[in-house]
Steps between C-alpha positions, in 0.01 A plus 500: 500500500388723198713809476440824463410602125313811334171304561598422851461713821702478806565690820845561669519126642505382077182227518369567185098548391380545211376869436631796349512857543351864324679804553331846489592853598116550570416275812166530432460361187763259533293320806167492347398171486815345635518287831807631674744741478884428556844736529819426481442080587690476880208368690640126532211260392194530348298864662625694138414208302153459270261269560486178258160600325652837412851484466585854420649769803487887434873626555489805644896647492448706226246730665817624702430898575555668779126701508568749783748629795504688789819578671311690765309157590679234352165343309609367201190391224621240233371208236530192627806363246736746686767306711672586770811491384404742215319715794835500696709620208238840476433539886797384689774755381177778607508335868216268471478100544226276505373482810480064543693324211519089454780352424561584141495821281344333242136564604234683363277726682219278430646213605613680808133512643364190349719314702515792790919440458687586842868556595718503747331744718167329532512504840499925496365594169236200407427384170523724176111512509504713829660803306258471181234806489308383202496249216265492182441202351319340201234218678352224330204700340756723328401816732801689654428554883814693701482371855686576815518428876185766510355442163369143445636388779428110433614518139832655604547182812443266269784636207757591767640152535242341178713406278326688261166265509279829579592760245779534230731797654522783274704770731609508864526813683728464829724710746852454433742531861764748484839429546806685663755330236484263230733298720457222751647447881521127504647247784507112497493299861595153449278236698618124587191311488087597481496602839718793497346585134164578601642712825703676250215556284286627780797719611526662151131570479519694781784699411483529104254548282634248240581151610524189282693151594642215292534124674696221390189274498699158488730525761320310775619378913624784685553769209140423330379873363856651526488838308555831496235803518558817313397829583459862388398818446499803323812646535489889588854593445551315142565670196269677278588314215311178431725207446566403133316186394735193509573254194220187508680214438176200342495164490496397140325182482342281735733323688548102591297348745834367693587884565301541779532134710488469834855542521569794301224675694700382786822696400318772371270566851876454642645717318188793544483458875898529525543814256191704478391406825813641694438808760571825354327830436492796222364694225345268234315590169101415490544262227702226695319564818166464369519328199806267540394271213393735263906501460484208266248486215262220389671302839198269543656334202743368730190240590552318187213351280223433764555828655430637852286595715498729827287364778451811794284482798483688793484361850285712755749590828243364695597173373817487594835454455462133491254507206756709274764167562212315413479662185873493450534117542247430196783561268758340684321158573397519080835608338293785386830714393477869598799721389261826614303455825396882575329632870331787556340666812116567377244737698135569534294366236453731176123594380547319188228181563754228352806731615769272616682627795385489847715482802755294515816374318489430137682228346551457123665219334647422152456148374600377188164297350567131558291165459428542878428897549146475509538230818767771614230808507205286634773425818533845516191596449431293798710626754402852411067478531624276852652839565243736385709658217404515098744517181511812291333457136758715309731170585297211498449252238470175690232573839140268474172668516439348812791616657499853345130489726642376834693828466305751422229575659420855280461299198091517512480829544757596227293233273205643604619874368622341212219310426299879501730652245556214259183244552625323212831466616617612194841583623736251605838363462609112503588593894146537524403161369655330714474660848155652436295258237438754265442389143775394342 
């Protein structure tokens, strides 16, 4: 495994490429003539990374500005470098939150509606793309076209969800939610096995408007899918005062392969579904509730040398409870190690063409890359296009062309908008290799 070097790119699950990046205040000179934009690196595999003919990604995080507010509305215009975390800093002590956030700070705006990120309230709010007004973006001939849900319609379906294949994103204009406190109301139900998990998910999305589970996905017999599903809300009686940021403890170096065996995933799943997984209720801040992991910095290192990767799917409900298990036992049956196995409740289906959500139950997995994970993800991959589900490209680094096909069955008309805007196909990303055939 080559590691990462200064002439090496890499997203959040550390499988190295070879590519660097430019930085540049001024997005639009910066992308001119460059295949792909990136932000801060936390899409998993390959979406933010250049293709191999052209090995050289515009970084967008110093074009950072917050362009325009208004309180009265809550639209907020900004360059796409801006992350959330730097947005919640300005906004959140002013009453404002994002309205959908994934599950990390660390994202850019850009990168929030190239891969159409949702959150835990999916199932009420949609992706992030259903609260965008307007984008501009530089396309491949090097005009600068805004678009909207109104205002080239197409153009805008096809970047909501694009991973920025249609148009480098230059600024983002969206509607920020308003919030009664910068606190949440949070309470944790503890369920034995995968049966009573999914009713408490469905209970919880009827009841509060965030709802997120975690599953101890190698437990197997009786208790296979034992978990606990977290809930919350805004909470109208907290405090005015936003809660202070905490310390970040990081992972120095990357860690030993023998840290995370079988068996200390074992303990560890043991340990989560005994401690964080016990009943209880109260007043929590945002940054542990929504962004758990953002507690610890650089923790994919924790993956060793080969690295990670995150495989997430969602199953449709009409599928079944059955095909979720199905799902579940992949990793069991393969010793495919999983100290994070996250479910969400998803809803209708966003406007973004290659959006990822659509009714259902979303399950996302962390694997540490083995000799054997691409045999793992093609089992997977499997069960899921039996089911009628897809995987979401801000995670995937391992799914076929030919599966990524059986799943999606908007991918000629997104191509075929594409295809209008950039003939040449002159942007792309190493993602785009491989599940599309685009030069490489």
């Amino acid at each position: 495994m080559v590691r990462p070097s200064p002439e090496t790119l890499c997203g959040w699950g550390r499988v190295p490429v070879p590519g660097r990046e430019r930085r540049s205040e001024d997005l639009r000179h910066l992308t001119r003539g460059l295949p792909l934009s990136r932000g801060l690196g936390r899409s998993y595999g390959d979406s933010s990374l250049p293709p191999p003919s052209h090995p050289v990604a515009a970084n967008t995080t110093l074009a950072d500005r917050i362009l325009a507010f208004d309180a009265a509305t809550g639209i907020v215009r900004a360059e796409a470098g801006l992350s959330m975390a730097a947005l919640h800093r300005v906004l959140l002590p002013r009453g404002f939150f994002t309205p959908v956030s994934p599950g990390t700070s660390f994202v850019t705006l850009g990168g929030a509606v190239a891969a159409d990120v949702h959150g835990k309230n999916h199932h009420v709010a949609g992706c992030f793309g259903a609260h965008v007004t307007a984008l501009t973006l530089a396309v491949a001939d090097g005009r600068v076209v805004t678009c909207s849900p109104t205002v080239e319609r197409d153009l805008f379906r096809a970047t909501v969800g694009g991973m920025g294949l249609t148009g480098h994103i230059l600024e983002v204009e969206f509607r920020m939610e308003r919030v009664p406190s910068p606190w949440i109301d949070q309470e944790v139900e503890q369920a034995p096995n995968i049966d009573a998990f999914i009713e408490a998910l469905d209970r919880a999305a009827r009841e509060w408007p965030f709802t997120v589970g975690w599953i101890d996905c190698l437990t197997t017999g009786s208790a296979m899918g034992r978990g606990f599903v977290g809930k919350g809300r805004w909470d109208p009686d907290g405090p005015p005062d936003p809660p202070r940021e905490p310390f970040r403890p990081f992972v120095p170096f990357e860690m030993p392969g023998f840290v995370l065996s079988d068996l200390t995933v074992r303990v560890f799943n043991e340990s989560i579904y005994r401690v964080l997984g016990r009943p209880r209720r109260g007043r929590v801040s945002p940054q542990p509730f929504f962004y758990p992991l953002d507690a610890i910095g650089h923790w994919s290192r924790m993956y060793g040398r080969r690295g990670m990767t995150q495989y997430q799917c969602v199953i449709p409900r009409a599928a079944g409870r059955e095909a979720v298990r199905e799902v579940l036992r992949v990793p069991v049956e393969r010793g495919g190690a999983s100290f994070l196995c996250v479910l969400k409740d998803c809803g209708a289906e966003g406007l973004g063409l290659l959006s990822f959500p659509k009714p259902g139950i979303s399950i996302a997995l962390d694997l540490p890359i083995r000799r054997d994970t691409q045999a793992l993800v093609d089992a997977l991959n499997e069960r899921v296009i039996a089911a009628g589900g897809r995987v979401y490209l801000a995670k995937d680094t391992f799914t076929r062309a030919d599966h990524f096909r059986q799943m999606e069955p908007r991918l000629a008309e997104w191509q075929e908008i594409r295809r209008r805007w950039d003939p040449n196909l002159t942007l792309r990303s190493a993602q785009s290799v491989r599940l599309f055939g685009d030069p490489p």
